[in-house]
C-alpha positions as CSV (number, residue, x, y, z in Angstrom):
1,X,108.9,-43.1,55.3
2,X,112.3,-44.2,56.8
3,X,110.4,-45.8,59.8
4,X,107.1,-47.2,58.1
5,X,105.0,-45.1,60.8
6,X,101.9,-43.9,59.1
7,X,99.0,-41.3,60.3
8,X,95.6,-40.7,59.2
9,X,94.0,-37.7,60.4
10,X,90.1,-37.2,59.4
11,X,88.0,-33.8,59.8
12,X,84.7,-33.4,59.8
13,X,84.1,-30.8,58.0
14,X,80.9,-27.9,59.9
15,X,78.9,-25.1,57.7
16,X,78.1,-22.6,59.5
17,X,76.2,-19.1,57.7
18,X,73.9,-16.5,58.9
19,X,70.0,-17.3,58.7
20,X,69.0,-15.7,55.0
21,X,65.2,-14.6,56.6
22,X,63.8,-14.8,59.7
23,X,60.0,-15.7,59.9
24,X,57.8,-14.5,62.4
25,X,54.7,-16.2,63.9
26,X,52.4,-14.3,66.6
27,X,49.8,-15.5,68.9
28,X,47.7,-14.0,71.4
29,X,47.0,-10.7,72.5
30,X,48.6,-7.9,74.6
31,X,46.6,-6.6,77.3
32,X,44.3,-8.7,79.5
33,X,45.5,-12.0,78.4
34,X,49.0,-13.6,78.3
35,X,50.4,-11.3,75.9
36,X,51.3,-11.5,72.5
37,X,53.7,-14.5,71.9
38,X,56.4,-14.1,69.1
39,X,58.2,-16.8,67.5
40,X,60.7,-16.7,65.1
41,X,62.1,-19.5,62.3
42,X,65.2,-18.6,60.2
43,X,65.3,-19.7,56.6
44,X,67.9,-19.5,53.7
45,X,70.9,-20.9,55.8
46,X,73.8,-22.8,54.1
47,X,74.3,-26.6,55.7
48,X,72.4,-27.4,58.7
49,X,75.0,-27.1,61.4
50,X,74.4,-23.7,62.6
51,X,72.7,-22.4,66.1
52,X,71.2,-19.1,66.3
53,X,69.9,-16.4,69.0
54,X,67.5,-14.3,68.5
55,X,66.4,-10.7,70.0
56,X,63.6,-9.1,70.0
57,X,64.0,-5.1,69.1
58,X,67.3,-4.3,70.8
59,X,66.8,-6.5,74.1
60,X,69.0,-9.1,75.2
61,X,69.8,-12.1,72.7
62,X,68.6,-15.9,73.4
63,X,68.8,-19.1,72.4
64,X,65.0,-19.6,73.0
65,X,63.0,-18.5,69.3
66,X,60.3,-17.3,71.2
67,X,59.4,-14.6,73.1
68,X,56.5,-14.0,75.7
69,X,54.4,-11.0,77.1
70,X,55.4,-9.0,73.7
71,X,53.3,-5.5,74.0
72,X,51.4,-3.5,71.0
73,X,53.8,-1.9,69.0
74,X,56.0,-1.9,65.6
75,X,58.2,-4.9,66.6
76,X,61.4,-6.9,65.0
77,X,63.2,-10.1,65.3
78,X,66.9,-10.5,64.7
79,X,68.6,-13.4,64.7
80,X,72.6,-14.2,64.3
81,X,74.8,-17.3,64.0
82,X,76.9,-18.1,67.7
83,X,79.7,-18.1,66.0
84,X,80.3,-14.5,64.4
85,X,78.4,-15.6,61.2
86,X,76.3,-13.3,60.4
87,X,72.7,-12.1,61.6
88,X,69.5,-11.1,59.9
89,X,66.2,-9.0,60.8
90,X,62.5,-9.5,60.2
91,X,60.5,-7.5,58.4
92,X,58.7,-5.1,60.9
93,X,55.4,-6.4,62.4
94,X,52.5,-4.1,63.9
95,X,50.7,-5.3,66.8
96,X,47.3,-3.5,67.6
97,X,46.8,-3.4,71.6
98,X,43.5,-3.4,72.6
99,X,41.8,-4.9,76.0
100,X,40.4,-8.5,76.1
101,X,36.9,-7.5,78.5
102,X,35.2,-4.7,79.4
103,X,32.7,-4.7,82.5
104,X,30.6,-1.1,81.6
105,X,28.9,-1.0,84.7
106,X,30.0,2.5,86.1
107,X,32.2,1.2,88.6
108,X,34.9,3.6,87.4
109,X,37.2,0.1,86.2
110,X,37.3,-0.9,82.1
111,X,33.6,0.9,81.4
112,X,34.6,1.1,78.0
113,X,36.7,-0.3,75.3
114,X,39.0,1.7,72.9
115,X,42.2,0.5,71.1
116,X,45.6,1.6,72.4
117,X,47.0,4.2,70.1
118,X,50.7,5.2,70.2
119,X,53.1,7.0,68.2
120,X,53.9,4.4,66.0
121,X,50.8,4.0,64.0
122,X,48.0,6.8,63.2
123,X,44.5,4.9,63.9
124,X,42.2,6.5,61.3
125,X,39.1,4.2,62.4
126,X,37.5,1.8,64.3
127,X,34.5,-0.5,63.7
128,X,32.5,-2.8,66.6
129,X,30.4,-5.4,65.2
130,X,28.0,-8.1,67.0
131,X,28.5,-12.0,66.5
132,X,26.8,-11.5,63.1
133,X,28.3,-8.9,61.7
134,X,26.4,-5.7,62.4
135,X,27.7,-2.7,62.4
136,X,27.6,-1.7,66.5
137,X,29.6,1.8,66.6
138,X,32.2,3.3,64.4
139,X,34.8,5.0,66.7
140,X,37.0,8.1,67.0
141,X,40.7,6.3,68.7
142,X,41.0,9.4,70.3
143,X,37.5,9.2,71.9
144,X,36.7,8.0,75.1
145,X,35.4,4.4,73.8
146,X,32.4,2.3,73.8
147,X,30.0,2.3,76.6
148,X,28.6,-1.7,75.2
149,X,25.3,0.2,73.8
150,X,23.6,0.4,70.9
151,X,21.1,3.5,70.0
152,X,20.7,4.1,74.0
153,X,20.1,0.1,74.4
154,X,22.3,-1.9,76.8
155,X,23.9,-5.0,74.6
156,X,24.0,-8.0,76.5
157,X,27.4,-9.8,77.7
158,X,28.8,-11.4,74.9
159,X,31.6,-11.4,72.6
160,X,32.1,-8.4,70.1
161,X,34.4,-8.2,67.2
162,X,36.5,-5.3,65.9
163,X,38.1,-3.9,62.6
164,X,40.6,-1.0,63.1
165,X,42.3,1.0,60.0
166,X,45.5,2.3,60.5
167,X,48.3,3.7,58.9
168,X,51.4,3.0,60.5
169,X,55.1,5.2,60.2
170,X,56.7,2.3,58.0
171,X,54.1,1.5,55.0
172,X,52.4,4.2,52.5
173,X,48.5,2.5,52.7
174,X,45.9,1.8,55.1
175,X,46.1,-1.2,56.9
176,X,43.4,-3.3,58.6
177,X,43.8,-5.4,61.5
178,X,40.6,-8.0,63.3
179,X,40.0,-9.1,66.8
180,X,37.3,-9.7,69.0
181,X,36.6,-8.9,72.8
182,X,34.2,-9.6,75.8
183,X,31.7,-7.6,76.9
184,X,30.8,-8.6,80.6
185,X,28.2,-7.4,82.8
């Protein structure tokens, strides 16, 4: 006051919080094809000034939400703010592996098609059905697969759809997951 200087200071004020869910998306399919594709969204954050990384399982973080090539298995996403905020994890997602083709023509290469088991998740059953929903074959996980007949007749090439129940180490029911595949000849 004794020299009639005067300052103004102004701050702009940042929230930063940890994400309060993350959200999962998945696409594709893990063997034969691109891979599964995993993409994860936070939700539940205060203010909107915040920048997360994500992981998948316990890999390396990354700023990129999405990851590529992700394999069958019991998988999670955690996500956590740059700055020391917080983090949080998806719920745990299953993803069935299972071939894209099969070529059954005894050439010792993908003659027939079975679901990838693993220790994760205990495969009770598995159901092939034709484009309009007949019941093809009902399979054993643990057997050697479908040869692409039905009652000792060679199916055509075509596309073939699955069901497979499992129970997996995390929930207390049976669980069904769909897909289809290519039969080629």
């Amino acid at each position: 006051t004794n020299t009639g200087c005067i300052n103004t200071y102004s701050t702009n004020i940042k929230f930063y919080s940890p994400p309060g869910e993350v959200l999962l998306e998945v696409t594709g399919r893990d063997i034969g094809g691109e891979g599964y594709q995993i993409t994860a969204t936070t939700a539940g954050a205060i203010g909107d000034e915040a920048t997360y990384e994500y992981r998948l399982n316990n890999g390396p973080w990354q700023l990129e939400p999405t990851f590529f090539g992700v394999p069958g298995g019991t998988h999670r996403v955690t996500a956590r703010e740059i700055n020391g905020c917080g983090t949080a994890t998806s719920e745990p997602i299953r993803l069935i592996g299972y071939p894209r083709f099969f070529t059954p023509n005894n050439d010792g290469y993908n003659d027939t098609w079975n679901v990838i088991n693993d220790a994760d998740v205990s495969i009770s059953k598995v159901f092939i059905f034709d484009r309009y929903g007949k019941l093809l074959k009902q399979l054993d996980p643990a057997s050697g697969g479908w040869d692409g007949t039905y009652n000792n007749r060679v199916l055509p090439a075509d596309d073939y759809w699955f069901l497979v129940e499992y129970r997996d180490s995390d929930s207390e029911g049976v669980q069904q997951f769909k897909g289809n595949f290519t039969l080629k000849r």
